[in-house]
N, C-alpha and C positions, 0 to 999 in steps of 0.2 A: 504494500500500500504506500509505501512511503518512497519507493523508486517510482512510482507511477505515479505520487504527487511530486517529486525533483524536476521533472521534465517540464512540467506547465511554469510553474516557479520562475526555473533555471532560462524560461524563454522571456518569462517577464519583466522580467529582468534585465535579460540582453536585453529587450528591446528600450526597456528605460534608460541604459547607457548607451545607446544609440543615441537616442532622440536628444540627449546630452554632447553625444561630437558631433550631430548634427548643427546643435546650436554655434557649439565650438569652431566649425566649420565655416557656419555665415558670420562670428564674427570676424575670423582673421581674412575672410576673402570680402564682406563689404563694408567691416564696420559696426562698430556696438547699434545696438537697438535695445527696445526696450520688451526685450521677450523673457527676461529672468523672471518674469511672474508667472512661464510655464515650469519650469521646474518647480518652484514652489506649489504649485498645482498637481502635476505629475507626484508632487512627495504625497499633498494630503488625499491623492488616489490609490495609496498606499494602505491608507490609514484602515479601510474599509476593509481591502482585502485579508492585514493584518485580524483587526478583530474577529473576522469570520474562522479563521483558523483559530482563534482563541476561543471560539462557539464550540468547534468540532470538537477541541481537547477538550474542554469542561463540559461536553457531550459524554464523550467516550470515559469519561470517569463518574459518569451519573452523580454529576452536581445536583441541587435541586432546583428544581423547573424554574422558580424563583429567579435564582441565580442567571441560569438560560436566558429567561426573558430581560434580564437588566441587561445583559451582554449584548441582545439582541438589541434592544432599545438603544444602545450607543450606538451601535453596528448601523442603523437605522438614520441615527441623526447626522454621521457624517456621509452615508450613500451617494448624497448629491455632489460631492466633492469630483468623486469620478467621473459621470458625464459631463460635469460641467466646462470640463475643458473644451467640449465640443463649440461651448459660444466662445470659444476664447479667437475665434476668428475675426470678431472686432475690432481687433487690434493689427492686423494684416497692414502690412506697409508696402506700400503702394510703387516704393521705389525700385524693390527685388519678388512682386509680387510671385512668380511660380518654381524660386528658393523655398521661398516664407511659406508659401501654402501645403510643400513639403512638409516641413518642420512645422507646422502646426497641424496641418492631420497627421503626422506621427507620433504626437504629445498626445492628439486628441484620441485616437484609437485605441493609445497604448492604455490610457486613461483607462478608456470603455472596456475595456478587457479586463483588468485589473478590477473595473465594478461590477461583472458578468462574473466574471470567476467567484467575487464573494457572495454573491447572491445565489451561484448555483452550491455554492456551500450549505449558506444558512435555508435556503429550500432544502438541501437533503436532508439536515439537521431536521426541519419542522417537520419534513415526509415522514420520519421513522419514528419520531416524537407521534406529531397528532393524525398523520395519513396527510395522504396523496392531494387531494380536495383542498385539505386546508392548507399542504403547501404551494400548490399556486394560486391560493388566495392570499397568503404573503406575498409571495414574488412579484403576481401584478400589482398590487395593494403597492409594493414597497416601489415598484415603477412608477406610479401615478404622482405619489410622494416626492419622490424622486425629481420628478418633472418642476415639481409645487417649489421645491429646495432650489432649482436651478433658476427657474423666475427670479427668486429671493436672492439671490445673491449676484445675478447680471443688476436685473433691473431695481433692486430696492439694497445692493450692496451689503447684505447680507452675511454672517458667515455663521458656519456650524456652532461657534461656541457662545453668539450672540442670544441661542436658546435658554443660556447660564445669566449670560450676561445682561440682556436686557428682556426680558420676557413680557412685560408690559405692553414694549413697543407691538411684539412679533401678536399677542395677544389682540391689541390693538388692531393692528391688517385684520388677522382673522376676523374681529367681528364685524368692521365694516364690509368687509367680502361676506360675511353671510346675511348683515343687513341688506345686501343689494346684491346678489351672483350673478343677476344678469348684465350687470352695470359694468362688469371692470371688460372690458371684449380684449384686451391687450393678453391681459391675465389666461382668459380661455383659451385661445387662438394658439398661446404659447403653449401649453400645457398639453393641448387635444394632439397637437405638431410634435411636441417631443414624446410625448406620451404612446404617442402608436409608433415613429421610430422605435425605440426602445424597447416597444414591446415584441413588434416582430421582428429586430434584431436579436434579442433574446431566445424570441421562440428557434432561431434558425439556428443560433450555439445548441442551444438547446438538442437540437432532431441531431446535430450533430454527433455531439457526447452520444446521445442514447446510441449512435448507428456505431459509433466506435466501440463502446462498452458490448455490444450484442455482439461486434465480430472479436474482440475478445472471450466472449464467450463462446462461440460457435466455433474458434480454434481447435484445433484434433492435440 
């Protein structure tokens, strides 16, 4: 089990030091820019992944559910950090634009990978825990969220530990958004759009794994 987790890891990895001499790369050939706020990004898509493996272990030692569910609940609040590199395309400069758009769908993907890997974690977790049903009712559940986090933090500058930090304000949003949900259209529009990416990105790792796992099985 633990050689067939090194390889997914082990690629993750490479591909995060990549997207690292990539950056290294455009600045000795055109010059600093201001893209160090992907690696910083790229780190806190880490973060997600990390926790989810911290679910599996205190899984496999039948922590109590309790426990499970705070792990999960953190696992939850930083989720959005990983796709959100995908709006990090904002920032595209104009001068070296299809360098740049390299080095930013390769921060961006790497990202989405790293937040696909932890959620096909914390899905297995909840499958074996509460069944099948209820874990892709996390999964999409935790996409939708997901979507919700990534608004919050392009458009309302937001960050995961602003949850800690200001909860008033973020409380605040919430109830004017359910005072009025038809009223914010910026807010939907964005959500509905990342939201079904993400989901049938998902589902498509998803058919993936399972078709690799079966022919590991069907192996003589």
């Amino acid at each position: 089990m633990r050689s067939r987790a090194f390889l997914p890891l082990a690629a993750l990895a490479g591909a995060s030091f990549w997207c690292i001499v990539l950056l290294g790369v455009r600045k000795y050939a055109f010059g600093s820019v201001h893209y160090n706020g992907l690696v910083v990004n790229l780190g806190l898509a880490w973060v997600p992944l990390l926790l989810a493996l911290v679910l599996v272990a205190a899984y496999r030692r039948r922590v109590p559910r309790l426990q499970l569910l705070a792990i999960g609940t953190v696992w939850l609040v930083f989720l959005p950090n990983a796709p959100y590199v995908l709006t990090d395309f904002v920032h595209l400069d104009q001068a070296h634009r299809l360098f740049d758009s390299v080095i930013i769908a390769s921060f961006a993907f790497t990202a989405l990978a790293l937040g696909f890997a932890s959620l096909l974690l914390v899905q297995l977790v909840v499958t074996r825990a509460a069944g099948a049903m209820f874990g892709w009712v996390v999964a999409l559940g935790s996409l939708f969220l997901a979507s919700i986090g990534m608004y919050l933090g392009r458009v309302q500058r937001l960050s995961s530990w602003d949850l800690l930090q200001r909860p008033r304000f973020i409380g605040g949003l919430a109830h004017s958004w359910l005072d009025d949900p038809f009223g914010h259209r910026n807010l939907i529009g964005f959500v509905i759009a990342v939201c079904g990416f993400l989901t049938l990105a998902y589902l498509g790792l998803y058919g993936m794994a399972s078709l690799a796992a079966a022919a590991r099985r069907d192996r003589p």
